[in-house]
C-alpha positions in Angstrom: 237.8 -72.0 66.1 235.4 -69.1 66.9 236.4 -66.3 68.8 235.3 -66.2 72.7 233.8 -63.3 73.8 233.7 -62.8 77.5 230.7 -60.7 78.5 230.0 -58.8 81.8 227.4 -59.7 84.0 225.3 -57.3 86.1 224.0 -57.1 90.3 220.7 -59.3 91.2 219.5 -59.4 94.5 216.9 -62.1 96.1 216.1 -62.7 99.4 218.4 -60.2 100.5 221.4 -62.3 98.5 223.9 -60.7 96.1 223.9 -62.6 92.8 225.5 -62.0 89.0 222.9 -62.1 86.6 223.0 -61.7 82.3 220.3 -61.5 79.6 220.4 -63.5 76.8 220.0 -60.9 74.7 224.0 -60.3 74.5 224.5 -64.0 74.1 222.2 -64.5 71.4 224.0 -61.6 69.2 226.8 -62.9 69.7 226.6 -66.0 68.5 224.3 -64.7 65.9 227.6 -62.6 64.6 230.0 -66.0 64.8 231.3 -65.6 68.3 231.4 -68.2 70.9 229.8 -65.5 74.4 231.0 -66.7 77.7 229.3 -64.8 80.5 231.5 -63.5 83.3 230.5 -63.4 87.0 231.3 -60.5 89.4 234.7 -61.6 91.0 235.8 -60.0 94.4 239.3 -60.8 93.8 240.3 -58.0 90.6 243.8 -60.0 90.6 242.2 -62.7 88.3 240.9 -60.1 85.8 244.2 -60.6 83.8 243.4 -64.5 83.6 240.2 -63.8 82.6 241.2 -61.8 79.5 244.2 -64.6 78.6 241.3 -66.6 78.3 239.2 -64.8 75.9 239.7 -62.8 72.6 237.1 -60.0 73.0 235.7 -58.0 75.9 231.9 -56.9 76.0 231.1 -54.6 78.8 227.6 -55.1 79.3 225.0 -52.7 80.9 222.4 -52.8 83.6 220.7 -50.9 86.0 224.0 -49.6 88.4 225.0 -46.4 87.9 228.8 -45.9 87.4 230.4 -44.6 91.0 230.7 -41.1 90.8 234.3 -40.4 92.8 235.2 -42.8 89.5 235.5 -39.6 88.1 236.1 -37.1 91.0 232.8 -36.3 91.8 230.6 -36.5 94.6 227.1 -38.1 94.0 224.2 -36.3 93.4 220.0 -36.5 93.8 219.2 -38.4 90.9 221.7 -41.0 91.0 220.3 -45.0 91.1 221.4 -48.2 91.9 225.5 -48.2 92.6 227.3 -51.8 92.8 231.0 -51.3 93.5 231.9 -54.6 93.5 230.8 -54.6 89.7 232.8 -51.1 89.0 235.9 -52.4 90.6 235.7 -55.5 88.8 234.5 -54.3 85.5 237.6 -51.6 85.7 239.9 -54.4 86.3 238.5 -56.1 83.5 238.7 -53.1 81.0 242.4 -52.5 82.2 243.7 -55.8 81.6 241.8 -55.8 78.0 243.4 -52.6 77.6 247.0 -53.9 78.4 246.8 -56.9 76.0 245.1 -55.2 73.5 242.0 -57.0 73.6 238.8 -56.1 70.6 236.4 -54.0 73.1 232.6 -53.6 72.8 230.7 -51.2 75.7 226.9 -51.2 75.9 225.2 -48.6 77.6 226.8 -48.8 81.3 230.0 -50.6 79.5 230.1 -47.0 77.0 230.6 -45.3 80.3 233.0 -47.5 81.8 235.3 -47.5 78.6 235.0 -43.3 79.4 235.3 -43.2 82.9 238.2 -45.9 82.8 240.2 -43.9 79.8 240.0 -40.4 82.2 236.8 -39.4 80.6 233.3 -38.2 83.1 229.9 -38.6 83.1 226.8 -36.6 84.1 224.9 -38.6 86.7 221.2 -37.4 85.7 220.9 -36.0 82.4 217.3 -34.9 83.6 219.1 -32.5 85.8 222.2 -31.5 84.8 221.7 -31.4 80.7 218.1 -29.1 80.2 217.9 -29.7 76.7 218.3 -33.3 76.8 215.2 -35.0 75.4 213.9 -38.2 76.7 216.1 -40.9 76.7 214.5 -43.7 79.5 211.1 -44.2 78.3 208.5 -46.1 80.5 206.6 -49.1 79.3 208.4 -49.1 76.4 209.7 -52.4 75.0 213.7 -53.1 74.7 213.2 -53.9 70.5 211.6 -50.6 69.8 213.3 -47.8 68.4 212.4 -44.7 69.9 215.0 -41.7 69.0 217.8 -40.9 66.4 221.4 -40.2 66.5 223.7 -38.5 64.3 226.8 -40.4 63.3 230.1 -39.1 62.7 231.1 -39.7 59.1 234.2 -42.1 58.7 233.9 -43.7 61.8 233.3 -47.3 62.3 229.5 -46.7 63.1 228.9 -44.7 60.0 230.6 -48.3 57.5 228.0 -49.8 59.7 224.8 -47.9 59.7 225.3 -44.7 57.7 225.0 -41.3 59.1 221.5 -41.7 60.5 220.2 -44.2 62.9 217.1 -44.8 65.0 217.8 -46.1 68.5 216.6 -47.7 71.9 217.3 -45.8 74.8 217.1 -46.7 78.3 219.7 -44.4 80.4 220.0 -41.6 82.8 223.6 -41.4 82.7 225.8 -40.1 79.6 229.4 -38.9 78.7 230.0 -35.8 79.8 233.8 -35.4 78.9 235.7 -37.4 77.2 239.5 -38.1 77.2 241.8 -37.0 74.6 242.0 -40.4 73.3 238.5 -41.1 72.7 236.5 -39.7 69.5 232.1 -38.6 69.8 230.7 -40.3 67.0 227.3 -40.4 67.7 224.7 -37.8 69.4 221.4 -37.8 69.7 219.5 -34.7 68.2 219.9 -32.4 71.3 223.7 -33.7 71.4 223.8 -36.5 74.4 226.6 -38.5 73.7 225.5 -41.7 72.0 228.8 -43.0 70.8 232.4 -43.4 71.4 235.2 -45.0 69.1 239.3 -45.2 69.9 241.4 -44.7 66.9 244.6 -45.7 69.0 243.2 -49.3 69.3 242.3 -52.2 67.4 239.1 -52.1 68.6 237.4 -50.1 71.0 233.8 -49.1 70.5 231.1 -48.1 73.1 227.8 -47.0 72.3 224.6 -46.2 74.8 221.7 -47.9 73.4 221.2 -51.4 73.3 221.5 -53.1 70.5 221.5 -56.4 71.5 218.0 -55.7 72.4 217.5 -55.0 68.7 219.8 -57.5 66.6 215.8 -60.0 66.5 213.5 -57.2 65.2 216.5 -54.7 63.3 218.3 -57.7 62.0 220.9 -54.8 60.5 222.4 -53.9 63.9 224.2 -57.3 64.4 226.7 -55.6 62.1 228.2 -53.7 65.0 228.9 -57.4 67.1 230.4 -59.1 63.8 232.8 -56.4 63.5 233.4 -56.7 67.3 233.8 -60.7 66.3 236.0 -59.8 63.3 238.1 -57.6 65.4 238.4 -61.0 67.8 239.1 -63.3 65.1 242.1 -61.1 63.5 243.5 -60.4 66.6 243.8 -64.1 67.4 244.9 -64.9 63.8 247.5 -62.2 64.2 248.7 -63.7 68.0 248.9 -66.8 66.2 251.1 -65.9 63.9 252.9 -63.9 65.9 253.1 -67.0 68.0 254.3 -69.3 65.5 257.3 -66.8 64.2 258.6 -67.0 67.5 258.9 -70.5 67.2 262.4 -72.1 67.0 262.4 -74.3 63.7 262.6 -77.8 64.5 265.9 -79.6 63.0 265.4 -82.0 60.5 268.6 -84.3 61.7 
């Protein structure tokens, strides 16, 4: 059976109602790289984000227009800083916890690259615009999701670089970025000024989070579904390997 891939869902609002909301774009490339995608609403109660994960083999932290709560990290928030949902942080940590603790394949997208940062001890700067001069532009306006509008410089040996080489033209759509990241964590990716595109665990099965979007690109750059069917490997051994693991716990049945 293939692999179900639980994916986050982001804030909507409508007539002054709260509601959770998901592009297709993440469902699409995920059942384009063999995966079954099951969206997953915004739940007040973080208790169930253990049942969630039970139920699923991979975790893909989506992104969206919130910004990542700043006292996340210890800080206090600054001019510059957009949308907040803390509903959606609380939940999403709860969720990246729980996938942590059973050792769940995890995927972050833009906002979900942040929360796999902020939610291993890592920081963020809340406006690169403001706090990182040199930055370039990295949130252009009437600019479609599919086109590619800067590169980044991949680390060689990661996973990113088997995927796409050293070189890679992007999207971009973000005012936030890593500022520092934990011990744990390895930069793989910058763009040419040195914002922090990329982030890979080596302590994990799998635990990648980059800041474009390349679900946004998987119809027009066919060659970045690579990065969800290694995300949908990652799902399918881990369930082969609790399987077995399963089945070796498994009294043998007499034959009398």
């Amino acid at each position: 059976m293939k692999p179900i891939i639980g994916i986050t869902s982001a804030t909507g609002w409508e007539h002054n109602r709260e509601f959770s909301k998901a592009s297709h774009y993440y469902a699409d490339s995920v059942a384009m790289a063999g995966g079954i995608p099951l969206f997953i609403p915004i739940i007040h109660d973080i208790e169930m984000a253990e049942d969630y994960l039970k139920k699923i083999d991979g975790l893909l932290l989506s992104g969206g227009d919130e910004d990542v709560q700043p006292h996340h990290y210890g800080e206090c928030p600054l001019h510059g800083l957009n949308n907040i949902c803390p509903d959606r942080d609380l939940w999403e940590f709860a969720l990246f916890k729980a996938a942590v603790a059973l050792d769940k394949p995890i995927l972050g997208i833009c906002r979900g690259c942040q929360i796999i940062n902020v939610g291993m001890g890592g920081s963020l700067y809340q406006d690169i615009f403001q706090q990182c001069p040199n930055a370039g532009e990295h949130y252009p306006k009437n600019t479609q999701m599919h086109h590619l509008y800067h590169s980044v410089d991949i680390e060689s040996g990661s996973l990113l670089d088997k995927l796409f080489g050293s070189k890679l033209m992007v999207n971009s759509f973000h005012n936030m970025a890593i500022k520092k990241h934990p011990p744990c964590l390895k930069v793989t990716a910058r763009s040419t000024e040195g914002v922090v595109e990329a982030i890979e665990s080596s302590s994990h099965k799998f635990l990648v989070g980059v800041q474009w979007h390349p679900e946004a690109l998987t119809k027009h750059h066919p060659y970045f579904i690579n990065l969800f069917k290694a995300h949908v490997t990652a799902c399918n051994d881990n369930k082969a390997s609790f399987v077995d693991k399963k089945l070796s716990c498994m009294e043998p049945q007499s034959l009398t």
